[in-house]
N, C-alpha and C positions, 0 to 999 in steps of 0.2 A: 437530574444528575443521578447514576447510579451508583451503591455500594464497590467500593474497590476490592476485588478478591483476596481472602487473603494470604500470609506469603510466608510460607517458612525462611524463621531467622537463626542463620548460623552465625549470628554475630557473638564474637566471645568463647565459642566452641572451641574445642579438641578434636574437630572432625579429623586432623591432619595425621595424629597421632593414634587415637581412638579406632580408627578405622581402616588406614595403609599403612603408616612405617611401623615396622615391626611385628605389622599383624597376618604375615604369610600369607597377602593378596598380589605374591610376584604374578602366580598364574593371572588371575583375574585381569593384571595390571597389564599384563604383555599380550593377551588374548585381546584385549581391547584395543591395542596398540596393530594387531594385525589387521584387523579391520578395518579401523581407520583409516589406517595406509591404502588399503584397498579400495576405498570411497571416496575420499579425501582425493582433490588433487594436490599435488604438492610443492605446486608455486601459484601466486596469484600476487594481485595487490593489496587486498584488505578482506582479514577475517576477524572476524569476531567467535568466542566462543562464550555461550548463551552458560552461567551459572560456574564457570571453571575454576572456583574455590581457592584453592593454594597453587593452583598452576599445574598441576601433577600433568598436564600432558602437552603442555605447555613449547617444549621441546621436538613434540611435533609440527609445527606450526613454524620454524622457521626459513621457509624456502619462501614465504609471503614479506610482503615489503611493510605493512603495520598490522602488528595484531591486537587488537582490543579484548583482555581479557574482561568480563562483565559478570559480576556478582551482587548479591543483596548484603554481602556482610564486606564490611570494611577493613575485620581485622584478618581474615582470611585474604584478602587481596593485598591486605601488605604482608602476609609470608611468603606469599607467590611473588612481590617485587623484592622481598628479602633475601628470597634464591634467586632469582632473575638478576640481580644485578641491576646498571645500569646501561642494559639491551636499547637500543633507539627506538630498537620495532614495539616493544609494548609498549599499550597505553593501558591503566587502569581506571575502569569507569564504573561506581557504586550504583546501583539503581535498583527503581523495579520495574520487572519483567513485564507488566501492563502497561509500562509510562515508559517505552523506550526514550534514551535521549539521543537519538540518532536523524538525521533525516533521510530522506528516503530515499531507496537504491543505492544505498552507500557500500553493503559489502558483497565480494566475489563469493565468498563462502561462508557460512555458518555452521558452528558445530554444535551440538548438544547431547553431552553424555551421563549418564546418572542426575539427572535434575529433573526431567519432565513429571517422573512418578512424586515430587512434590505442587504440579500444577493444579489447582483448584477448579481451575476455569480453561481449557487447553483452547479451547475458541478464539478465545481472547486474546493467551496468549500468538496464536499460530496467525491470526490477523496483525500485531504486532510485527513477528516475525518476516511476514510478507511483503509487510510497509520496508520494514529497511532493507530488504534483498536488492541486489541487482538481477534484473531479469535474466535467465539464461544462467543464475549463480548455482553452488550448490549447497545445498541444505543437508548434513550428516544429523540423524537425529538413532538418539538410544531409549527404547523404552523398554519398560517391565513390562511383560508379557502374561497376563492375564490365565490365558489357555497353556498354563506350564503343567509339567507331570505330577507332581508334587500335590497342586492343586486339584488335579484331576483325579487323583487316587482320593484322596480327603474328601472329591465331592462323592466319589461314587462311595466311598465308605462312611458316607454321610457324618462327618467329622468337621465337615466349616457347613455352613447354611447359606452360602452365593456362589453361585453358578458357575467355572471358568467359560462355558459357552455360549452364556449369553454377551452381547456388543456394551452393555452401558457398562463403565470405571467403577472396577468397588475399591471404597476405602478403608485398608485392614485396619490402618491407624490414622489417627488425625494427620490430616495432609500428608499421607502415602498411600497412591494409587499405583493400582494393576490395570492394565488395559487391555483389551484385546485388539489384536492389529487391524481387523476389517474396522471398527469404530476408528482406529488412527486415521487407516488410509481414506476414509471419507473427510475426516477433518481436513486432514492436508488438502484433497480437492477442495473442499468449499470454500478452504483459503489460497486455491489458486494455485498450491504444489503441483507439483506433476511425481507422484510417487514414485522412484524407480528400482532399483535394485534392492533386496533386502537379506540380510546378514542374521544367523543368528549365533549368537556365542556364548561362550562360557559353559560349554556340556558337561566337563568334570567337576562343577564345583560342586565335590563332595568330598567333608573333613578326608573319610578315611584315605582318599584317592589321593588325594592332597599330601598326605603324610607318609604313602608309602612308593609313591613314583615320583622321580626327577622335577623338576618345574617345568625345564626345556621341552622334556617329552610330551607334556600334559599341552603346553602352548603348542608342540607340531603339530599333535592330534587335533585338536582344535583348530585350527587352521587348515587340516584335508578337509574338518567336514561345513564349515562356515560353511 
């Protein structure tokens, strides 16, 4: 029997408040939202979205006939059914991300946005993930990008001491990983993805840009150049 990876717990947090409402991530929030749209189909029978916390995008997802939101924290899943209502189509399922409790080929789609940079073990996970797909499903997946500019000036100004260009995940903080996308896209093969289209977003997130242009405008630009 092997050790179980372990799992960042937002059980009890403030993630909801701490980190979106009120904290001028419209951009962030609606950049992501175009994407989405754009990868996402937007009706099926059964999605699941893989870590979706308080539900924040939750509202995407109803053109599908049940969606299973799924998270490691309990109390975060009940503010997402606190604003949700009582919708038919959610279902809320606690768990963890190595022990799905699903069986297999169950969903048409799968999302996963801002969670995977907490994976330990993405193998693991992404073999998990392959068991519950329906074949031919689609898989929307968001990761932190390893080979960002930020990182690439800091390495060449010898300012951090790991590499953005080399393939293996560094971890800047306890269970928060950076990846580099050739290292993704092999994973997703070995578990059987078929990688295909890839988006990148979020260009302006920069305080000053942030604070001295529109939201609307900073989401269009973002959106010509995804």
């Amino acid at each position: 029997m092997t050790d179980m990876p372990p799992v960042c717990d937002y059980e009890g947090s403030d993630y909801r408040t701490r980190f979106w409402e009120g904290q001028q991530r419209g951009y962030e929030d609606q950049a992501e939202r175009v994407a989405l749209r754009r990868l996402l189909p937007p009706s099926g029978h059964t999605l699941i979205e893989i870590g979706a916390g308080f539900g924040r995008l939750a509202d995407e997802y109803l053109g599908y006939e049940t969606v299973v939101l799924f998270d490691y924290s309990r109390s975060l899943l009940r503010e997402a059914q606190a604003a949700l209502g009582d919708d038919p189509r959610f279902l809320y399922v606690a768990g963890n991300w190595y022990q799905m409790p699903f069986v297999s080929g169950l969903f048409d789609a799968m999302v996963q946005i801002r969670t995977l940079h907490h994976a330990a073990d993405v193998p693991a996970l992404f073999a998990q993930l392959a068991r519950i797909a329906r074949p031919g499903g689609q898989y929307v997946l968001e990761f932190a990008n390893k080979q960002n500019l930020k990182a690439m000036v800091r390495y060449g100004l010898r300012r951090q001491s790991w590499s953005p260009f080399t393939p293996e995940p560094v971890e800047f903080v306890e269970l928060n990983f950076d990846f580099h996308p050739r290292w993704i896209r092999q994973q997703l093969q070995q578990a059987r993805f078929s990688p295909g289209r890839t988006l990148t977003v979020s260009y302006f997130r920069v305080g000053a840009l942030k604070r001295l242009l529109p939201t609307g405008l900073l989401v269009g630009l973002d959106s010509v150049v995804q």
